[in-house]
C-alpha positions in Angstrom: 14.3 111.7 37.9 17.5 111.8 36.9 18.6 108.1 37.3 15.9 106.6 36.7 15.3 108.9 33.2 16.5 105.9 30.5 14.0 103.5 31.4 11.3 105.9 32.1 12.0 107.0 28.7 11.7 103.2 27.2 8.1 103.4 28.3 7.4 106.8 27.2 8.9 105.9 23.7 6.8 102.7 23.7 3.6 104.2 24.4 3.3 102.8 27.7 2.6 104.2 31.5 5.1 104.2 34.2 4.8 105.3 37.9 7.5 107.6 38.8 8.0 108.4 42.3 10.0 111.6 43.7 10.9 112.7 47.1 9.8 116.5 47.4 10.3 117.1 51.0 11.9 115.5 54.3 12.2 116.5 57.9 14.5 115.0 60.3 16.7 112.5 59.5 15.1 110.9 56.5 17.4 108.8 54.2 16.9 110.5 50.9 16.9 114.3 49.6 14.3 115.5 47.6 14.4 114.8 44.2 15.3 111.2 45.0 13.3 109.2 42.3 12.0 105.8 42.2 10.1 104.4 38.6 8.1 101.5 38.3 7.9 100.7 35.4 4.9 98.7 32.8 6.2 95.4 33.2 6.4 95.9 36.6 10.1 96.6 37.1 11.5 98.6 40.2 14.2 101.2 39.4 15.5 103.5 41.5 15.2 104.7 45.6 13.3 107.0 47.4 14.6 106.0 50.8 17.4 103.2 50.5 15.1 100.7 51.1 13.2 101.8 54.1 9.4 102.5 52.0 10.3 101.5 48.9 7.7 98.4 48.9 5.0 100.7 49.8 6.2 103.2 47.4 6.3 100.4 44.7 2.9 99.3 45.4 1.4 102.8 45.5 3.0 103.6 42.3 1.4 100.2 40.6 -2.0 101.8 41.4 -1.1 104.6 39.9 -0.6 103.7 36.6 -3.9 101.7 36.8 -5.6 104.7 37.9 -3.8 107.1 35.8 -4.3 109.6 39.2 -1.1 111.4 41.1 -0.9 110.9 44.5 0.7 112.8 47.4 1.8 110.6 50.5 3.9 111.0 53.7 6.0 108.5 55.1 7.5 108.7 58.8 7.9 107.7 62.6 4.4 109.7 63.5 2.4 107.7 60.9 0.5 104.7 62.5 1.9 102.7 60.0 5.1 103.8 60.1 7.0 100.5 61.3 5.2 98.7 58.7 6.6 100.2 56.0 9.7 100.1 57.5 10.6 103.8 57.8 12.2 103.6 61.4 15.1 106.0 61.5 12.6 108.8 62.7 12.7 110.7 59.4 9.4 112.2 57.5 9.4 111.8 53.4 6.8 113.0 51.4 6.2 111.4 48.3 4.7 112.6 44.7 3.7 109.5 42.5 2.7 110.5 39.5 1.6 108.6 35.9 4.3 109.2 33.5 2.7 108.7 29.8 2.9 110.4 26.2 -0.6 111.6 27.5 0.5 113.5 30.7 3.6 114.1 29.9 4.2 115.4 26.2 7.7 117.1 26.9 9.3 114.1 28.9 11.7 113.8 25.3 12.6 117.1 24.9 13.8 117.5 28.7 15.8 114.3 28.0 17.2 115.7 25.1 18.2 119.0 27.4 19.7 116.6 30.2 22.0 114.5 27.4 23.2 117.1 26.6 23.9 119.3 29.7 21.7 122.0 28.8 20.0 123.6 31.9 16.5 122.7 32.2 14.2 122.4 35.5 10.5 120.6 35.7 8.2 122.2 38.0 5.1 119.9 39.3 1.8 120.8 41.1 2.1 118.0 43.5 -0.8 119.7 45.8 -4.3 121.8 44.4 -7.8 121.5 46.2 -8.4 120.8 42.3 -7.3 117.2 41.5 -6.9 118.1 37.6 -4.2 120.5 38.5 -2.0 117.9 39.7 0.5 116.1 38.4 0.6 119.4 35.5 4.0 120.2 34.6 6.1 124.2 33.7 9.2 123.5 31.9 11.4 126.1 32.9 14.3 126.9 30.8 16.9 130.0 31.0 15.7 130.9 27.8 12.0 130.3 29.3 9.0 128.5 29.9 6.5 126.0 28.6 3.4 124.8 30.6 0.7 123.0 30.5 -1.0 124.3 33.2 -4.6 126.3 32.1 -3.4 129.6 34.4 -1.0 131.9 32.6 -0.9 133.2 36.1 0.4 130.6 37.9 2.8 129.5 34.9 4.4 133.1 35.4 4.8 132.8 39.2 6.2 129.3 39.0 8.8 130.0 36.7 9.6 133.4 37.9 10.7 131.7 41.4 11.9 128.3 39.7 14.8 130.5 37.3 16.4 131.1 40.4 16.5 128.0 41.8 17.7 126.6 38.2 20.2 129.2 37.5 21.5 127.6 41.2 20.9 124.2 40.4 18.7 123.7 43.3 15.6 121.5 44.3 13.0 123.0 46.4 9.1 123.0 47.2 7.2 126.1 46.3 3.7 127.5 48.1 1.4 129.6 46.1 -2.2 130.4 46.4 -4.4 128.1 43.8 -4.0 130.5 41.1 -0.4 131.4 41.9 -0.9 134.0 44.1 2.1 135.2 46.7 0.3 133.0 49.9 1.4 130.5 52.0 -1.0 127.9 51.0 -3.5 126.7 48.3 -0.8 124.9 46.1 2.5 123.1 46.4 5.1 123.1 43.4 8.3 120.5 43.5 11.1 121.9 41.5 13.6 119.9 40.1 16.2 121.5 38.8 18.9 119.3 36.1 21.7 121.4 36.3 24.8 121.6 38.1 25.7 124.6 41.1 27.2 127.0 39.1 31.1 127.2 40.5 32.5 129.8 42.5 36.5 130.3 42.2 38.0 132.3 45.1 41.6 132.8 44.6 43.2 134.3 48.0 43.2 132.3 51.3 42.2 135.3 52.9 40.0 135.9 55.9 37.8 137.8 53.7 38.0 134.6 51.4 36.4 132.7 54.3 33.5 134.9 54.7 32.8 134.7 51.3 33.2 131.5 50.9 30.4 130.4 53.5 27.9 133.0 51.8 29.3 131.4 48.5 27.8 128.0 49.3 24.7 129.6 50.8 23.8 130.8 47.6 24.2 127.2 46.2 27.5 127.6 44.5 30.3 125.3 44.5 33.2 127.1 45.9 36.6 126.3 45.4 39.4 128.2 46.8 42.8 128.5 45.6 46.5 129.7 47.2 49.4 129.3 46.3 50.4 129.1 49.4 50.0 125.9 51.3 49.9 127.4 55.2 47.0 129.3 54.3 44.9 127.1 51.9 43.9 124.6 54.3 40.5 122.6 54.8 40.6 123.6 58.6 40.2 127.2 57.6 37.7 126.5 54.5 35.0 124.0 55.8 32.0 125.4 54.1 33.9 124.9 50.5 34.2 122.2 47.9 37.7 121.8 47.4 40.9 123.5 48.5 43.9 123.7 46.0 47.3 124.8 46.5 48.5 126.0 43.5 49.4 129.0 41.5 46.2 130.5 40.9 46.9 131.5 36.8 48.0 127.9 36.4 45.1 126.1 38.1 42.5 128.1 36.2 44.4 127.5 33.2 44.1 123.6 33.7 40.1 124.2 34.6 39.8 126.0 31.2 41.2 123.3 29.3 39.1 120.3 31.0 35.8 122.4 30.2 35.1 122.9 33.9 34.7 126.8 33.5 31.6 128.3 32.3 29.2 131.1 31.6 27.8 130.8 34.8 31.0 130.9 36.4 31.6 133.6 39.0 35.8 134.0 39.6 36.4 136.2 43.1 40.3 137.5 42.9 41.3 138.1 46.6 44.7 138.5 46.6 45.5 141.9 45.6 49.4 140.7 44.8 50.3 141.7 41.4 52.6 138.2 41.1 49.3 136.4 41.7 46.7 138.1 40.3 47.6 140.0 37.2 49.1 136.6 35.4 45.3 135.2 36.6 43.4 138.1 34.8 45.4 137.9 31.7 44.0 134.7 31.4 40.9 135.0 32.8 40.3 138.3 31.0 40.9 137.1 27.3 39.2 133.7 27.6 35.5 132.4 27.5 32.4 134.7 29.4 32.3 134.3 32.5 29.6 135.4 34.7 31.2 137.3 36.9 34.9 138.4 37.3 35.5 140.4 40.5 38.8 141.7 42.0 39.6 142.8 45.4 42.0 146.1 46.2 42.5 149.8 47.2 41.9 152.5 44.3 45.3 152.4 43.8 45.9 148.9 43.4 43.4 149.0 41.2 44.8 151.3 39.2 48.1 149.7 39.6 46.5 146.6 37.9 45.6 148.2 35.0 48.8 149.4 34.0 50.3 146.2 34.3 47.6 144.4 32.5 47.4 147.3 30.3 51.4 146.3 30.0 50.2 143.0 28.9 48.2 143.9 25.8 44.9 143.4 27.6 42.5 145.6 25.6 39.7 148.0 27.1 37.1 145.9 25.6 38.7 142.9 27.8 39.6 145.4 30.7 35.8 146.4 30.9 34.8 142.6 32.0 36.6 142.7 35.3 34.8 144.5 38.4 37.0 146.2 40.6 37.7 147.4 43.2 35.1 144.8 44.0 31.4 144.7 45.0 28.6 147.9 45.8 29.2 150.3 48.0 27.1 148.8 50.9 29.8 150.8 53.1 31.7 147.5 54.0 34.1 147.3 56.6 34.3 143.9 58.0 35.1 140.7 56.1 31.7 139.1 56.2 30.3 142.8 55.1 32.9 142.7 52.1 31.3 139.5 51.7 27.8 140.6 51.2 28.8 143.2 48.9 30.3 141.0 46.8 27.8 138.6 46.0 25.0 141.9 45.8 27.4 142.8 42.7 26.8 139.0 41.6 23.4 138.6 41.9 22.8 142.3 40.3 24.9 140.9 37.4 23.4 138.3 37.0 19.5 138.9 36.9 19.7 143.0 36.1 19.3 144.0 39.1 20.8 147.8 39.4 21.9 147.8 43.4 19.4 150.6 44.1 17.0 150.7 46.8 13.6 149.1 46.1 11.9 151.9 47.2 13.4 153.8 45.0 12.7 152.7 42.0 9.1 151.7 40.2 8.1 148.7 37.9 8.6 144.5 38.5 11.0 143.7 41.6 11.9 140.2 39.8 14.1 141.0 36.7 13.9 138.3 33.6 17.8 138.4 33.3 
């Protein structure tokens, strides 16, 4: 919704309906990923693409009826349909497609997620695109890190939905959600697309380490955006960091200096220090230490470099207040040995951090399993 959001919101303001299409699922090798959005709008206007051409008459003329019959619709597109080469869908991929009336009347909080979007405030819409009730559809839970609006009649369902779509935000994912029709944990009954309007939260790994690599990959599992950072070039290579965003040569306290001051770091920021060398790391967690929250700062060593590291940021002037922001020796004790173990037990410490989790057993402990921060 995204890029087509302006002129969507031209009809919105003017009182008017538009058809807005969106992409919530695909299989094979279909052209667009969900969330792709296509608007037609009042005066007829195409904007947008749901596959890069391949549907998008169909899709326009589907979405035309749907602003005359004010009803969402849920349609597939792909090689096994028996229309399939008449609409022009012919590189074997399957896209399903939600159109959906876009009004004042069906949906009242279409200006306050815009406002949210302008100004790069996290916000997520979650949509029933599938109920064996045809009011449900089309109904819309706002979903917000602060929390949720809805207008769906189940305080149930709202609950569910926005319990699972906070993740996905908080990730800046997309993704397609089953529930029973009352939002009950089952694998059918109701389908919710999720479109999340937020960027991957970064991940900053500083150490070209092989223990880098393994956390790297799980990194970008997660949905971050990794970034890895050496100062020396023979290790911090693209060959050995595939899975990652960018590689950077550099001295780390200088390049996450430069990141500070172009407003690329943020509170949702997680900051992984690998290289347990006090000429790299120490100048980085000076920096790191006394500047903006971060989410998460980690840092990787024995006991005793740990304790070493103190001292010398102690040395520094670092204060215990600002000392007390930095987890290390780094992760929970999961018992780690191997790099990809290390790994695991690094991003359990993130994602405890993050949501509240307390890194105990499950079975230990009584009350909700999903935390609200």
């Amino acid at each position: 919704m995204r890029d087509v959001l302006d002129a969507l919101m031209l009809d919105w303001r003017a009182g008017s309906t538009a058809g807005l299409a969106t992409v919530v699922r695909t299989f094979d090798s279909a052209p667009r990923l969900p969330g792709a959005s296509m608007l037609v709008t009042a005066a007829g206007d195409a904007v947008g693409s749901v596959s890069g051409g391949c549907v998008e008459g169909a899709v326009f003329e589907l979405a035309t009826e749907v602003i005359s019959s004010d009803q969402p619709v849920l349609v597939r597109y792909g090689i096994s349909d028996d229309d399939a080469f008449a609409v022009g869908l012919t590189c074997g991929g399957i896209l399903d497609v939600f159109v959906e009336p876009v009004s004042r009347k069906t949906f009242s909080q279409l200006d306050e997620i815009h406002d949210d979007i302008e100004a790069s405030r996290p916000v997520g819409v979650a949509t029933v695109i599938e109920h064996p009730d045809p009011h449900w559809l089309g109904k819309h839970v706002i979903v917000r890190p602060s929390g949720y609006t809805s207008n769906l009649e189940s305080d149930r369902a709202s609950s569910a939905i926005a319990d699972d779509a906070l993740g996905l935000l908080a990730a800046g994912r997309n993704s397609t959600l089953t529930y029973g029709t009352d939002g009950e944990r089952l694998d059918e009954g109701m389908r919710v697309f999720f479109a999340s309007f937020a960027p991957r939260p970064r991940m900053l790994v500083f150490g070209a380490i092989d223990f880098a690599a393994a956390l790297a990959r799980l990194g970008s599992f997660l949905g971050y955006r990794v970034t890895v950072c050496d100062a020396r070039a023979v290790f911090a290579t693209p060959a050995r960091f595939p899975d990652v965003e960018e590689v950077v040569v550099s001295w780390p306290d200088r390049y996450f200096a430069e990141q500070l001051e172009l407003g690329l770091v943020d509170s949702r920021t997680v900051m992984c220090v690998l290289t347990h060398d006090p000429k790299f790391d120490v100048p980085l967690l000076e920096i790191a230490l006394r500047g903006p929250e971060l989410a998460y700062i980690g840092a990787m060593g024995s006991r005793r470099t740990h304790d070493d590291r103190l001292e010398r940021l102690r040395a520094a002037g670092l204060t215990e207040a600002e000392l007390g922001r930095m987890h290390s020796p780094v992760g929970l004790d999961l018992g780690s040995r191997t790099p990809e173990e290390t790994a695991v037990s690094i991003a359990a410490e993130i994602i405890a951090g993050q949501w509240g989790g307390s890194g105990e057993p499950l079975g230990f402990l009584d009350g909700r399993i999903h935390h609200d921060n």
